[in-house]
C-alpha positions as CSV (number, residue, x, y, z in Angstrom):
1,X,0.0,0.0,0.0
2,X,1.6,3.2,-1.4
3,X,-1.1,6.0,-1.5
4,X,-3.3,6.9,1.3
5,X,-6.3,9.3,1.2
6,X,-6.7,12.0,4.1
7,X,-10.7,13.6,4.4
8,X,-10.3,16.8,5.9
9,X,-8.0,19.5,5.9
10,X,-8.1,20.5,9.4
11,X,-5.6,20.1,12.2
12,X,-6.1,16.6,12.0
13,X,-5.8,16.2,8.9
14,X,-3.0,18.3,8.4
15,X,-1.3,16.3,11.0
16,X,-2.3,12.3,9.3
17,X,-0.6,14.1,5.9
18,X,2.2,14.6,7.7
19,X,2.5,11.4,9.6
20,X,1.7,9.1,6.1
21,X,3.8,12.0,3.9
22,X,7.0,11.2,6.1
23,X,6.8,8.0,6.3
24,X,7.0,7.4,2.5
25,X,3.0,7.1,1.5
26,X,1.8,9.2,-1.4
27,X,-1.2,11.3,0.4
28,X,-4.2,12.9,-1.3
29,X,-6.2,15.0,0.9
30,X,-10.1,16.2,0.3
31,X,-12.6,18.8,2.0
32,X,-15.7,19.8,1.1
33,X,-14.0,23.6,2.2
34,X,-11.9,24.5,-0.3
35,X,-11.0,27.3,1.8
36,X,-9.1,25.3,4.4
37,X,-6.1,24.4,1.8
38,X,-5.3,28.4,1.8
39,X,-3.4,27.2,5.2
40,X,-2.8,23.8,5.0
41,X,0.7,23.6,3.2
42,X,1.8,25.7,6.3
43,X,0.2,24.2,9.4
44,X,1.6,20.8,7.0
45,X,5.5,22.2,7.2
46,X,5.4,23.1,10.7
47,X,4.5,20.0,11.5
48,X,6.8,17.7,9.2
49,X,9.7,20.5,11.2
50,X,8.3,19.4,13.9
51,X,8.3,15.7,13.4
52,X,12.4,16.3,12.1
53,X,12.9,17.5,15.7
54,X,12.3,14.2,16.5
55,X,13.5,12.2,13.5
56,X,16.2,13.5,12.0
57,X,16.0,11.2,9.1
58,X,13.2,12.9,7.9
59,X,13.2,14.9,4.4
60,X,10.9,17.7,4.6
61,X,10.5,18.6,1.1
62,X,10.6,15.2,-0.3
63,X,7.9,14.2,2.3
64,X,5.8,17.9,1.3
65,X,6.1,16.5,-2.6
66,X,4.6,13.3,-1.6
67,X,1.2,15.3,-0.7
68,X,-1.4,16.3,-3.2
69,X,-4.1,18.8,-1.8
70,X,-7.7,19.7,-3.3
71,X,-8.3,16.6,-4.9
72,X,-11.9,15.5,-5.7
73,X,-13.4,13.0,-3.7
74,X,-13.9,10.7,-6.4
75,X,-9.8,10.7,-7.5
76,X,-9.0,10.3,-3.7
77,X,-11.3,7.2,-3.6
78,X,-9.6,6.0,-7.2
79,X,-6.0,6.9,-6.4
80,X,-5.5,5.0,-2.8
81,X,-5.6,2.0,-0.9
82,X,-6.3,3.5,2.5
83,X,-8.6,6.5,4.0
84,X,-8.4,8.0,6.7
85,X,-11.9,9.9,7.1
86,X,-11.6,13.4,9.8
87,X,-14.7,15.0,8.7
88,X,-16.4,17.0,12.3
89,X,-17.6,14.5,14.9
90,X,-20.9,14.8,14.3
91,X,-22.9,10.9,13.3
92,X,-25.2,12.6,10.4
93,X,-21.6,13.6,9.0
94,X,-20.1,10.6,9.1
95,X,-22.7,8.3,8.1
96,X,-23.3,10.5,4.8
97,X,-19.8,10.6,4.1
98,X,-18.9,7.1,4.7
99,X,-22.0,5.9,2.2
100,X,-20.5,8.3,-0.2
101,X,-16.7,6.6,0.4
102,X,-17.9,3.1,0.4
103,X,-19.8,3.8,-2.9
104,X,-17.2,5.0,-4.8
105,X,-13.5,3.5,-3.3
106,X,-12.8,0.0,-5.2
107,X,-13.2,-3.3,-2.6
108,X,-9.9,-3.2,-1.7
109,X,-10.0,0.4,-0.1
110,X,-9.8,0.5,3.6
111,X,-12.0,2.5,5.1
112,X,-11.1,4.6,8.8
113,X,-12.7,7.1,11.0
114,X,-10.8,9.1,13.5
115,X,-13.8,9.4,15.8
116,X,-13.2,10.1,19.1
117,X,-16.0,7.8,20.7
118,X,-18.3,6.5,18.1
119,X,-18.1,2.8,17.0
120,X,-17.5,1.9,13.7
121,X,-21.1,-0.1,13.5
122,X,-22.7,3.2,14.5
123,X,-21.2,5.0,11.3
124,X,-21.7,2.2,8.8
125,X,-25.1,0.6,10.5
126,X,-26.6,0.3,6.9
127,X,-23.4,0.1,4.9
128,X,-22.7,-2.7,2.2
129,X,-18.6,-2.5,3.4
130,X,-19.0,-2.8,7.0
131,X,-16.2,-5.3,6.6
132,X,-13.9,-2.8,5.3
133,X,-14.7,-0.2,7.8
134,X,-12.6,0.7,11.2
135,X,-11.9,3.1,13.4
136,X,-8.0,4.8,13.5
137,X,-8.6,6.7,16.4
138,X,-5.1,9.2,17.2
139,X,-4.1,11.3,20.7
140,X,-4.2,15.2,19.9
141,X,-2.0,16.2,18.5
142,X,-1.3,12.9,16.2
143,X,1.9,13.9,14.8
144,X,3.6,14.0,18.3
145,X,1.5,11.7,20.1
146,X,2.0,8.2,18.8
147,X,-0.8,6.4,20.3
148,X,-3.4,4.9,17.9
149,X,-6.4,2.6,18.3
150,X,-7.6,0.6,16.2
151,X,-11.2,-0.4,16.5
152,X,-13.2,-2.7,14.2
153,X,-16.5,-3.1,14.7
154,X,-18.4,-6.7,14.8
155,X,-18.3,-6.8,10.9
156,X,-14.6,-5.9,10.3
157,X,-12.8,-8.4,8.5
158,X,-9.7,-9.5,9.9
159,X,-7.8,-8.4,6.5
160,X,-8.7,-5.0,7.0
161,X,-7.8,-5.0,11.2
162,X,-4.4,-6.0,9.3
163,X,-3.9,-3.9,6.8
164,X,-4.9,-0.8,9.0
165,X,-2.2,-2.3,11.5
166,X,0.5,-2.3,9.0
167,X,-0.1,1.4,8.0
168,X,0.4,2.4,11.3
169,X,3.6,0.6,11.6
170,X,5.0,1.5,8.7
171,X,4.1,5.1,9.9
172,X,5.7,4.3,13.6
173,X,2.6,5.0,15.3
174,X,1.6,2.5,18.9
175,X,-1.0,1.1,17.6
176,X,-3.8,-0.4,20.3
177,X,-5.8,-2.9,19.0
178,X,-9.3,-2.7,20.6
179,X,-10.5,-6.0,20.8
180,X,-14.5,-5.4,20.8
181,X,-16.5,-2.4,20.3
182,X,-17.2,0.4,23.1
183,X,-18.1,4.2,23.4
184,X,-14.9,6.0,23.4
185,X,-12.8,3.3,23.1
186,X,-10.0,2.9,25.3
187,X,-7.6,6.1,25.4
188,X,-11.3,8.6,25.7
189,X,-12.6,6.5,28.4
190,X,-9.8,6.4,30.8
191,X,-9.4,10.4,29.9
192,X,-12.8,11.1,31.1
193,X,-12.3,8.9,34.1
194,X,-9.5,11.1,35.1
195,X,-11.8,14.3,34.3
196,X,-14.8,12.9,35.9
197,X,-13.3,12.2,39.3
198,X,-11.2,15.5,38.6
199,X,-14.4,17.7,38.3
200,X,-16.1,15.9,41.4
201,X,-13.6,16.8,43.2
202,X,-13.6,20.8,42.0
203,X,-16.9,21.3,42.2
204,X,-17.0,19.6,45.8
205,X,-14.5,22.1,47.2
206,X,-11.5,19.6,47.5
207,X,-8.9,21.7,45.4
208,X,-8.9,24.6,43.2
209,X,-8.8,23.7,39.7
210,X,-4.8,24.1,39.9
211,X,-3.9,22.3,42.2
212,X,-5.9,19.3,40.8
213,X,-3.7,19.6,37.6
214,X,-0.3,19.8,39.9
215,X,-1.2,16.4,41.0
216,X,-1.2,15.5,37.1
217,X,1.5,17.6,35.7
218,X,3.7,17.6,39.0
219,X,3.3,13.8,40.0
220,X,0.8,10.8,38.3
221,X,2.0,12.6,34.5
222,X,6.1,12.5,35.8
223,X,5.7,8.5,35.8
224,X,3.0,8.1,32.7
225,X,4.9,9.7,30.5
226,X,6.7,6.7,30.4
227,X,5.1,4.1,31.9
228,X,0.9,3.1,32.0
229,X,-0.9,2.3,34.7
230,X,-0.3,-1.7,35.5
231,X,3.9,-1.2,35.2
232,X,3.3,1.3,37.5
233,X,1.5,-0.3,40.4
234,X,3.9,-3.3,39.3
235,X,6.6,-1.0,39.8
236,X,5.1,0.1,44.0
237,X,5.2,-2.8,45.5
238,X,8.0,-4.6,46.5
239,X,6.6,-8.3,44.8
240,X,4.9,-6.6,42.1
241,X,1.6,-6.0,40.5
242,X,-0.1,-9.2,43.0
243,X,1.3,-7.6,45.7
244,X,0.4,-4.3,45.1
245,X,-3.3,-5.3,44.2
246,X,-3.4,-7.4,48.1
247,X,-2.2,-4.1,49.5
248,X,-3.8,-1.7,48.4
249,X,-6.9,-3.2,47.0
250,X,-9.1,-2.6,49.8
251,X,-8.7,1.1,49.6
252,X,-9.5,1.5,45.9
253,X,-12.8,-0.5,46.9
254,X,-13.7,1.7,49.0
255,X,-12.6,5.2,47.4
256,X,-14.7,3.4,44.4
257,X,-18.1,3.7,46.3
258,X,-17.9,7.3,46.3
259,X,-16.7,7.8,43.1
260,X,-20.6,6.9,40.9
261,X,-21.8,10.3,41.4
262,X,-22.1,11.9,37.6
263,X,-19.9,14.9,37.9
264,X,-21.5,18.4,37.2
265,X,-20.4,19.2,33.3
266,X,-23.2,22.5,33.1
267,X,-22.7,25.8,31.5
268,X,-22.5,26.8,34.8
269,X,-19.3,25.2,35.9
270,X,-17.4,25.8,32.9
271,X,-18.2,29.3,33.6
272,X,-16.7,28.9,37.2
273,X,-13.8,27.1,35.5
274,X,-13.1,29.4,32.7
275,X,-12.9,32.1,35.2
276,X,-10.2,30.3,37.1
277,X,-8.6,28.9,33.6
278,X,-8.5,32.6,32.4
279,X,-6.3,34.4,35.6
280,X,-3.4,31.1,35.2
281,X,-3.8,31.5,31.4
282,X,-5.3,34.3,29.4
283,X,-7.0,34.0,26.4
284,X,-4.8,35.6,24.6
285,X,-1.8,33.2,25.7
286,X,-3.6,30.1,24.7
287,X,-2.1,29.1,21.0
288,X,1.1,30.0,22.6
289,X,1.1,27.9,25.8
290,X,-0.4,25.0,22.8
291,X,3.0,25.7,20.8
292,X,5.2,25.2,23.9
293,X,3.1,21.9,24.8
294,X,3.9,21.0,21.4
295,X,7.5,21.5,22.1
296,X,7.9,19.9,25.1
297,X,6.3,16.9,23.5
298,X,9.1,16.6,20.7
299,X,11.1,17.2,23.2
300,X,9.8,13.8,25.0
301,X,9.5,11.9,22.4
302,X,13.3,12.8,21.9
303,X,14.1,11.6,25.3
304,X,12.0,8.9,24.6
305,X,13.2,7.3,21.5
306,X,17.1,7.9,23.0
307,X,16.5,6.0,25.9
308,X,14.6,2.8,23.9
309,X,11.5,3.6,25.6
310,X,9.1,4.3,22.6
C-alpha cells in the first residue's frame, strides 16, 4: 500500500498528511472547504519541522512533494488503498460521508474514522462494506503523540484490522488494538475517568482547579509519560503487580463507592472554571502555551526514542 487518502484539511488532517507524507505514502487529501487548503501547506511544514525535531532522518520537502491537496473525492477514492476519514464528529456527517466513500472507493480500499467515541457499526449501520470499515482513532496532536487505536467493529474483517495495523507501523505510530467495540474506546474512556473524578472533586471544594492539575503535571504525569498504569503499580510494591493489588486493593474499593456520582459538566461550571482557567492562562496566551506543549512533547519523544523507551 503506497497511496493513502486523508478527508479533511483540518488540524487533524494536516497532521495524518504529515505522519503518512514522512513515512514514504503518497497522500491525497479532500474537503468539502476548499478554503481550508489556503493554510494547510503551512500548518503541513510546521508539522513535518516538527516531526524532524524528533527524526532526524526525515526529508521535509521530499515528504511535502509526496502530498497532493484539493483533490476530488472521487480521484482520492480512485488513487488510494487507504482513508483515513476526519470530517467533524458529528454521526449525520459521518454516516453520509462514509456511504459516499464506500460507494465510490474499489473493494480493496480501507475505510477509517478518527472518531473520538463512536463505533464503527454506528457509522456504517446500513453500509454494504462494513467489513472494510474501522476506526484509526489518534491522541491530539497525532503527529507528536503516537498512540493509535484501532477499533473494528463486529463486521470488520480480519484483513482490513491487518492492513490498517500495517499502516500504522509503517508510519511508527503505537498502535492499540481494541478487541470489541465500546463508546470511546480505550484512550477517551480512561481520559474522562480522570476528568470525571477531577471535576467531582472541584466542584466539591477539594482543590482549586490548579492544584488538581499539579497532581497530574507535578506527579501521576512525571511517571506516565513513560510508563501506564499496570507497570506502574507493578513498579510500588516490592513483589509486584499481585502484591500491590493485596495491598492496596481494599482502599481502591472503598474510594470506588464514592466515586458513581455523575460529575457536574453545566454551562455553569465551565463558567466557574473558565474564570479560574483565564487568571493562570489568558486567552490571549492560549495558541502559545499550545505551541510550547507541542515542544515539550518533541522534546519527549526525543528523550523517549534515545532511551529505547518508545
Amino acid at each position: 500500500m503506497k497511496n493513502i487518502g486523508v478527508i479533511g484539511g483540518g488540524l487533524i488532517g494536516a497532521s495524518w498528511a504529515a505522519i503518512f507524507s514522512k513515512s514514504g505514502f503518497n497522500v491525497f487529501v479532500y474537503d468539502t472547504i476548499p478554503v481550508v487548503f489556503d493554510t494547510f501547506n503551512e500548518r503541513v511544514k510546521l508539522f513535518l519541522e516538527e516531526l524532524k525535531s524528533i527524526d532526524p532522518k526525515i526529508n521535509i520537502e521530499d515528504s511535502f512533494n509526496r502530498i497532493s491537496i484539493n483533490v476530488s473525492i472521487e480521484d482520492l477514492c480512485h488513487n488510494v488503498d487507504y482513508i483515513q476519514e476526519s470530517a467533524p464528529e458529528i454521526l449525520s456527517v459521518k454516516q453520509e460521508l462514509f456511504a459516499k466513500l464506500d460507494q465510490l472507493a474499489p473493494d480493496h480500499v480501507v475505510i477509517a474514522s478518527s472518531s473520538s467515541a463512536m463505533p464503527i457499526s454506528s457509522i456504517t449501520q446500513n453500509l454494504k462494506g462494513q467489513h472494510r470499515c474501522i476506526i484509526a482513532h489518534p491522541a491530539n496532536p497525532p503527529h507528536l503523540i503516537p498512540c493509535v487505536e484501532i477499533c473494528p467493529g463486529p463486521n470488520t474483517s480480519s484483513i482490513t484490522i491487518e492492513k490498517a495495523k500495517t499502516i500504522f507501523d509503517q508510519s511508527g505510530a503505537s498502535s492499540v488494538n481494541v478487541k470489541k467495540e465500546i463508546d470511546g474506546f480505550i484512550l477517551n474512556r480512561l481520559q474522562g475517568a480522570l476528568l470525571n473524578e477531577s471535576l467531582r472533586l472541584y466542584s466539591e471544594g477539594y482543590a482549586s482547579s490548579d492544584e488538581i492539575d499539579a497532581t497530574i503535571r507535578d506527579g501521576l504525569g512525571l511517571r506516565w509519560a513513560f510508563m501506564g498504569p499496570f507497570e506502574t503499580i507493578d513498579l510500588n510494591a516490592p513483589g509486584g503487580i499481585r502484591d500491590y493489588m493485596a495491598r492496596y486493593g481494599p482502599m481502591y474499593i472503598e474510594m470506588a463507592k464514592t466515586q458513581t456520582k455523575i460529575p457536574d459538566w453545566s454551562d455553569e461550571a465551565g463558567e466557574k472554571l473558565e474564570i479560574e482557567r483565564r487568571k493562570i492562562l489568558p486567552e490571549d496566551q492560549l495558541q502559545e502555551r499550545a505551541k510550547k506543549r507541542n515542544l515539550l512533547l518533541k522534546s519527549l519523544r526525543k528523550i523517549k526514542i534515545e532511551n529505547d523507551e518508545e
